[in-house]
C-alpha positions in Angstrom: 43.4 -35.2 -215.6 45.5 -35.5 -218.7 47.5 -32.5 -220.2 47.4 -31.0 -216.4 51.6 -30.7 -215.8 53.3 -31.8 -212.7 52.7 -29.2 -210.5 56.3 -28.0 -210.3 56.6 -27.1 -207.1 56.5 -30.9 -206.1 59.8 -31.0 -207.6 61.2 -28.4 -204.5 58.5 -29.6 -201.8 60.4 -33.4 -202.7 64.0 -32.2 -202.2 63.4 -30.7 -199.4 61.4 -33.9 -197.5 64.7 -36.1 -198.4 67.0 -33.4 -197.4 65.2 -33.4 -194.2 65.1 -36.5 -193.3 68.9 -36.9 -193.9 68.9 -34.5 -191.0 69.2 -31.3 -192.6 67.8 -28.2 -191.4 65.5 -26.7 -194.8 64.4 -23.5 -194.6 61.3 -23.2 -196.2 60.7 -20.0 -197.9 58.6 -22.0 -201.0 55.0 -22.5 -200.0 52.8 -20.0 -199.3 51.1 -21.1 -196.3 50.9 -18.9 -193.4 52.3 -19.3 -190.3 50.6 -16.5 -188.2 48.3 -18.0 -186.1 44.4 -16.9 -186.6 42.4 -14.4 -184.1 41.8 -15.7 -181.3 38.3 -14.5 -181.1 37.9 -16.9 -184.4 38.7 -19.8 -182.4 37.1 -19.1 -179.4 33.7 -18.5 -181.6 34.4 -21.5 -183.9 34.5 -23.8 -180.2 31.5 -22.6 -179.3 29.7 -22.9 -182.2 30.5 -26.4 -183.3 29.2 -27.0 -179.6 25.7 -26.1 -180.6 24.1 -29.4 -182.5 22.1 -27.1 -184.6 25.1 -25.3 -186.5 26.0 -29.1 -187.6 23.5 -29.5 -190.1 23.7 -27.9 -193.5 24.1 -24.3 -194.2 23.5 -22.0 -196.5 25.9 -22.3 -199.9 26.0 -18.6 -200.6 26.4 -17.9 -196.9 24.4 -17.4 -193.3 23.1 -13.7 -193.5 24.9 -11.6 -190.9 28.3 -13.0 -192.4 27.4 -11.3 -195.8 26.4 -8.3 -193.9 29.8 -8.1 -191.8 31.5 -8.4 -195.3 28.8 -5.6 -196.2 29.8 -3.7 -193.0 34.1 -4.3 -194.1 33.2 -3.4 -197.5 32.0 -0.3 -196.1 34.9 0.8 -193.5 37.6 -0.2 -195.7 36.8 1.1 -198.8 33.8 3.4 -198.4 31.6 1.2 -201.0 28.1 -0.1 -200.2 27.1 -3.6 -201.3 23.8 -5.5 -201.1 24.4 -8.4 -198.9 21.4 -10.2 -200.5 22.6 -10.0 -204.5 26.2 -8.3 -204.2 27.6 -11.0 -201.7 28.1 -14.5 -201.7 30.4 -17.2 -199.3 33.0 -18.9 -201.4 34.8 -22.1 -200.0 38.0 -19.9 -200.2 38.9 -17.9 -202.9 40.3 -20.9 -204.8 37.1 -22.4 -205.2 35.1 -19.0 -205.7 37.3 -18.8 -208.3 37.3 -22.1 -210.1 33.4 -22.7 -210.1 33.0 -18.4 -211.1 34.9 -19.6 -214.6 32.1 -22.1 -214.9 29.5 -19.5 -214.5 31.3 -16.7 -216.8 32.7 -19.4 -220.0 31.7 -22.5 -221.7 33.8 -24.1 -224.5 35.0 -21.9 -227.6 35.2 -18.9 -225.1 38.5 -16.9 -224.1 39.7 -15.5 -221.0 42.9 -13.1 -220.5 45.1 -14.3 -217.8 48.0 -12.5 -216.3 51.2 -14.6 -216.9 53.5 -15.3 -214.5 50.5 -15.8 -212.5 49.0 -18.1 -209.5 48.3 -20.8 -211.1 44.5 -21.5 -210.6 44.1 -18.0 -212.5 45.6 -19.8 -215.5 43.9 -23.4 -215.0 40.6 -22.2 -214.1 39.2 -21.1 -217.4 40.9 -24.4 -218.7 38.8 -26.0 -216.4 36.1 -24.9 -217.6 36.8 -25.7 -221.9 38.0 -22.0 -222.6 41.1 -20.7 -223.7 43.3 -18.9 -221.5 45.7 -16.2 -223.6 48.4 -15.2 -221.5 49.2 -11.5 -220.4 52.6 -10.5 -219.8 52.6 -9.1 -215.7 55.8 -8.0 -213.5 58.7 -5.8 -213.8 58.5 -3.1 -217.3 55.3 -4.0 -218.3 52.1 -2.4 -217.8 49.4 -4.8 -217.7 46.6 -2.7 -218.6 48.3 -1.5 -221.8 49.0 -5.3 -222.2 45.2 -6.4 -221.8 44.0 -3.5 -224.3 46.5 -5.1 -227.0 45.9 -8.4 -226.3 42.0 -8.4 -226.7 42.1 -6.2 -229.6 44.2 -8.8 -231.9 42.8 -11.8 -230.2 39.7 -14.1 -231.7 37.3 -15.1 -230.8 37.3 -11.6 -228.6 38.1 -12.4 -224.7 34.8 -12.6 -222.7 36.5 -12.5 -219.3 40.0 -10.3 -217.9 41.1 -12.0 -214.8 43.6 -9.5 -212.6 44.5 -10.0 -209.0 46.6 -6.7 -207.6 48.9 -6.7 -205.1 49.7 -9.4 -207.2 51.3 -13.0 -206.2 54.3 -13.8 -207.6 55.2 -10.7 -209.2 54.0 -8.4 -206.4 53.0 -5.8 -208.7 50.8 -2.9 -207.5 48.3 -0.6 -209.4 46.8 2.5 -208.1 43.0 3.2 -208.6 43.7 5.1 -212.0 44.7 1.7 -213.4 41.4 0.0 -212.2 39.6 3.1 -213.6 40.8 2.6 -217.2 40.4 -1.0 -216.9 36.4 -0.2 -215.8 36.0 1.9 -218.6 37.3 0.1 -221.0 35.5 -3.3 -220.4 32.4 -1.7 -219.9 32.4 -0.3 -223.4 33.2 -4.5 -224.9 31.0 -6.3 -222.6 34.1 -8.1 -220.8 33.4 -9.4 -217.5 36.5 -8.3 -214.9 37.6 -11.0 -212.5 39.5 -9.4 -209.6 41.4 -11.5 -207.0 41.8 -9.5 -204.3 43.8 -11.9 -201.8 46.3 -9.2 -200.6 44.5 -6.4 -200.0 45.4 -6.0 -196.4 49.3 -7.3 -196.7 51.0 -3.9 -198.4 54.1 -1.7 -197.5 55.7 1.7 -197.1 51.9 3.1 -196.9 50.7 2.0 -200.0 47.0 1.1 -199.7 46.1 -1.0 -202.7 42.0 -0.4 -204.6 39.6 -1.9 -204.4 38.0 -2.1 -208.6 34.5 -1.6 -206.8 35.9 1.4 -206.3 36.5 2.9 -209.9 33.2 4.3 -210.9 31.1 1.9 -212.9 32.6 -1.0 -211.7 29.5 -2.7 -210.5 28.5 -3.0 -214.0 31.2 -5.4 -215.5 33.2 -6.3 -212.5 33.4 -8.8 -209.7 35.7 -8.9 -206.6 37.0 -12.5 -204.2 38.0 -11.2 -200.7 39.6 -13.5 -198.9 40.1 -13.9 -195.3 43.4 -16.1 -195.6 45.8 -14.0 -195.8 44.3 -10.6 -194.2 43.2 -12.6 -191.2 45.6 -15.7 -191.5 42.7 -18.0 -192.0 44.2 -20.1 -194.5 42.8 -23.6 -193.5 39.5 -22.1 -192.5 38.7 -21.9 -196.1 36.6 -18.6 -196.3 36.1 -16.1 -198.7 33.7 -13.9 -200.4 32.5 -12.7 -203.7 31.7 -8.9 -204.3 30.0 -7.0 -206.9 28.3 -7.2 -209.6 24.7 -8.8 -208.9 24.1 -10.8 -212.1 27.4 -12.6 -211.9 27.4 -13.7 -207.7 23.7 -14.7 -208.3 24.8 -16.6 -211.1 27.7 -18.1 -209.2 25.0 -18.9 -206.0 23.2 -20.8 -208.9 25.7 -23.0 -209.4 26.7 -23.5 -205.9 23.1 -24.4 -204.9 23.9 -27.4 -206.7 27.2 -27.9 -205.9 27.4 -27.9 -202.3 26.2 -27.1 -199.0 28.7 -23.9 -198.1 31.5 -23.6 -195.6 30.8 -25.4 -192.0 28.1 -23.5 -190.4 30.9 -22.8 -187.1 33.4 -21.4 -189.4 30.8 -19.0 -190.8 29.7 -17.9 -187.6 33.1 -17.4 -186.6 34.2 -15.5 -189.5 31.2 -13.3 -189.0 32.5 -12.3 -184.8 35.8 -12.0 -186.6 35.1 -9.7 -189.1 32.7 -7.4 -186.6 35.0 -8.1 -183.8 38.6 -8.3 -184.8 38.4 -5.4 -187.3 42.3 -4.2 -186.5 44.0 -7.8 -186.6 45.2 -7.6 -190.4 47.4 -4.7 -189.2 48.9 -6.9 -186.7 49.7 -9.2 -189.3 50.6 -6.8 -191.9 53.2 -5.5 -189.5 54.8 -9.2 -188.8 55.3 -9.6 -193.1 56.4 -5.9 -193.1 59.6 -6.7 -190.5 59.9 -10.3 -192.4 60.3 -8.5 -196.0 62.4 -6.1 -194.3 65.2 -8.8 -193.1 64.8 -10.9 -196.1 65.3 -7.6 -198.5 68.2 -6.0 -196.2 69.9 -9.6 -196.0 69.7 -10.2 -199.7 71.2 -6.6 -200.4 74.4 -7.3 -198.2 74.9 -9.8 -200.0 74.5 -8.7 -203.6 71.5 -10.1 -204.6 69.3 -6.9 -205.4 66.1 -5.8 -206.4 63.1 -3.8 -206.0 61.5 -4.3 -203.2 57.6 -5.7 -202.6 55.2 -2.9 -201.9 53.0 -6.0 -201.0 51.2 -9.7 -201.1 53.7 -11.9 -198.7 56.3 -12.9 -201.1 59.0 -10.9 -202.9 59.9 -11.9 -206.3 63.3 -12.3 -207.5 65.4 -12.2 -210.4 67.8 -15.1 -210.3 71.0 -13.7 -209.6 72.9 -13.1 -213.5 76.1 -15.6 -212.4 73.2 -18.4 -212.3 70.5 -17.2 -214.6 70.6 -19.7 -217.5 70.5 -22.6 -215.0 66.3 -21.1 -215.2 64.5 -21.1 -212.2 63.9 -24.9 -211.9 68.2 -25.8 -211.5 68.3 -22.7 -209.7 66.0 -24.0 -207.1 67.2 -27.5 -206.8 70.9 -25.9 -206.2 69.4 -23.7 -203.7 68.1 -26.4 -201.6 71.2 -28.7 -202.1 73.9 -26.0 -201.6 71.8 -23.8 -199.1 69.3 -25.8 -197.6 66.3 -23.1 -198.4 63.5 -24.0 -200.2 62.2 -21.3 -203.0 59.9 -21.7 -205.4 60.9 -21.7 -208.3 59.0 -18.8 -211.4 58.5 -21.0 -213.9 56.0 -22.8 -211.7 53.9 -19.7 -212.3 53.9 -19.7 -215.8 56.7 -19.3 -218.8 57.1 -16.0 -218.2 58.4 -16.9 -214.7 61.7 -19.1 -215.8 64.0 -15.9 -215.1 63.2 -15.7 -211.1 62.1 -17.5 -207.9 59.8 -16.5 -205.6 60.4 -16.0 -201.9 57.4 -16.0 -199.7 57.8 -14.6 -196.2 56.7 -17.5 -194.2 59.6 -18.0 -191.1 60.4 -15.4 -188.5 63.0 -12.8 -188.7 65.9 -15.6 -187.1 65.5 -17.9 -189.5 65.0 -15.5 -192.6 68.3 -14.4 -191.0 69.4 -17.6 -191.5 68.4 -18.3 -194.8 70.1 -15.4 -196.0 73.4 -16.4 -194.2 73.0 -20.7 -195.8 72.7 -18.1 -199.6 75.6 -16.5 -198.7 77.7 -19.2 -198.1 76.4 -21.4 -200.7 76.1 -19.1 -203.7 79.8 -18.8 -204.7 79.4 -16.8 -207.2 77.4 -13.6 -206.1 
């Protein structure tokens, strides 16, 4: 597609493939993929499924029916909110997808949407996508992103139709409490902007902090909509499965679309998803507890050896400032050196948008060993900290 950049983190993911096969040990910290393995129960389910010729033909697009009621049923539990399962629910092909073909749905050419920026960067190509404008909003360390949003719409034109906000937030692992969603809620309902919420982190969080739901600040339901994902939470990442929540007009909308679009996830993984949602209700904690020690050695290693910062109160990265001796290399150099000198692999901020140049993100993605390890290959190839 012309005008779409290299995707930067290429530039890493290719260093690292040479470095490794000239026999060097990388350790990837870059990508995002998970490496806990999914519930068993999922996998068990998903065999059995795919055994039965029936599930093999095609399914429903905006999902079979008891999945959208266990997703009712989590919903429920987690965050004491009821949802319809027949207009307030709908099966995305991960959140990626939900995500992309929602833009479709909520903007047409001429329109604007207000992104955060650094940001993941579907939530910046996706309106794009879709012929609108996407006006960045500053996100991360000393700014407040609702203030930011306020500002922004008021001297933009034409006036932003959609906010997109995705909290605990990847890279910059910011956190909001339910206040912040509140005065976001009230403040779009009164200008008719539809809120876009990616919620991919809602189970991976820190030190106790339990991260909103925005179906949870009153009158959400009226100008907001939710994705759920079940890639991080249940380390389903190649099962592609997620969901959108909230309001009616928009996930019927988006069903719309999808009716002609495509056939849903595989009828197995549905069916599995369903068991593992009803079924495996406590295995997010498990994982949440496996990225809580994994922060915890990255964070504690990175202090001994003078590269501080705040810690991530959640998502599965931490977000750092390049250390000041190396700064103006911007995160790009910085990177490169880092897999050279050190043989890890980080990704590097500007990959997530301008405002990114300044850091690189880590994401916590190898065992406690081998984060050790990274942290020792930093030490000894970062001179000047």
């Amino acid at each position: 597609m012309p005008g779409l950049p290299p995707y930067v983190f290429t530039i890493i993911d290719g260093l690292k493939v040479e470095a490794r096969r000239a026999g060097q040990d990388v350790i990837d910290l870059g990508f995002g993929n998970p490496d806990i393995p999914s519930p068993d129960i999922a996998v068990e389910k998903l065999a059995e499924a795919v055994h039965n010729t029936r599930n093999h033909r095609y399914s429903a697009s905006r999902g079979i029916p008891k999945l959208r009621e266990a997703v009712s049923d989590l919903y429920r539990r987690r965050f004491n909110i009821e949802l319809d399962p027949d207009l307030e629910i709908i099966n995305t092909i991960g959140a990626k997808e939900g995500f992309s073909h929602l833009m479709w749905v909520l903007l047409q050419p001429g329109d604007a949407a207000l992104v955060p920026s650094p940001s993941y960067p579907i939530h910046i190509w996706g309106p794009y996508f879709a012929g609108a404008d996407a006006r960045e909003v500053r996100i991360g360390p000393g700014e407040d992103f609702v203030e930011n949003v306020m500002a922004s719409w008021e001297y933009g034109w034409p006036k932003p139709r959609v906010v997109v906000l995705s909290f605990p937030h990847n890279p910059t692992t910011t956190c909001v409490e339910l206040a912040d969603m509140q005065r976001l809620v009230d403040w779009a309902r009164e200008r008719g902007v539809v809120l876009v919420h990616d919620f991919a982190y809602a189970e991976t969080t820190y030190d106790g902090y339990v991260p909103p739901s925005i179906l949870q600040a009153d009158g959400a339901r009226e100008c907001a909509v939710e994705l759920y994902s079940m890639t991080k939470s249940f380390s389903m990442a190649g099962w592609r499965i997620a969901y959108l929540v909230g309001n009616s007009e928009v996930v019927q909308a988006l069903a719309k679309l999808k009716s002609y679009l495509d056939y849903g996830t595989f009828q197995p993984i549905q069916i599995a998803a369903t068991v593992t949602l009803n079924e495996a209700q406590d295995y997010p904690k498990q994982v949440n507890e496996i990225y809580q020690s994994r922060r915890d050695a990255l964070c504690d290693g990175l202090d001994r050896i003078g590269w501080e910062f705040r810690r991530p109160r959640g998502t599965m990265f931490a977000w750092a400032p390049i250390p000041e001796p190396y700064r103006e290399m911007g995160s790009i150099e910085f990177a490169k050196l880092v897999v050279r000198e050190c043989n890890v692999a980080l990704s590097p901020g500007v990959g997530f948008g301008p405002g990114g140049d300044e850091y690189v993100r880590f994401a916590l993605i190898e065992n406690e060993q081998r984060i050790g390890q990274a942290v020792r290959n930093l030490r000894k190839g970062l001179t000047k900290l």
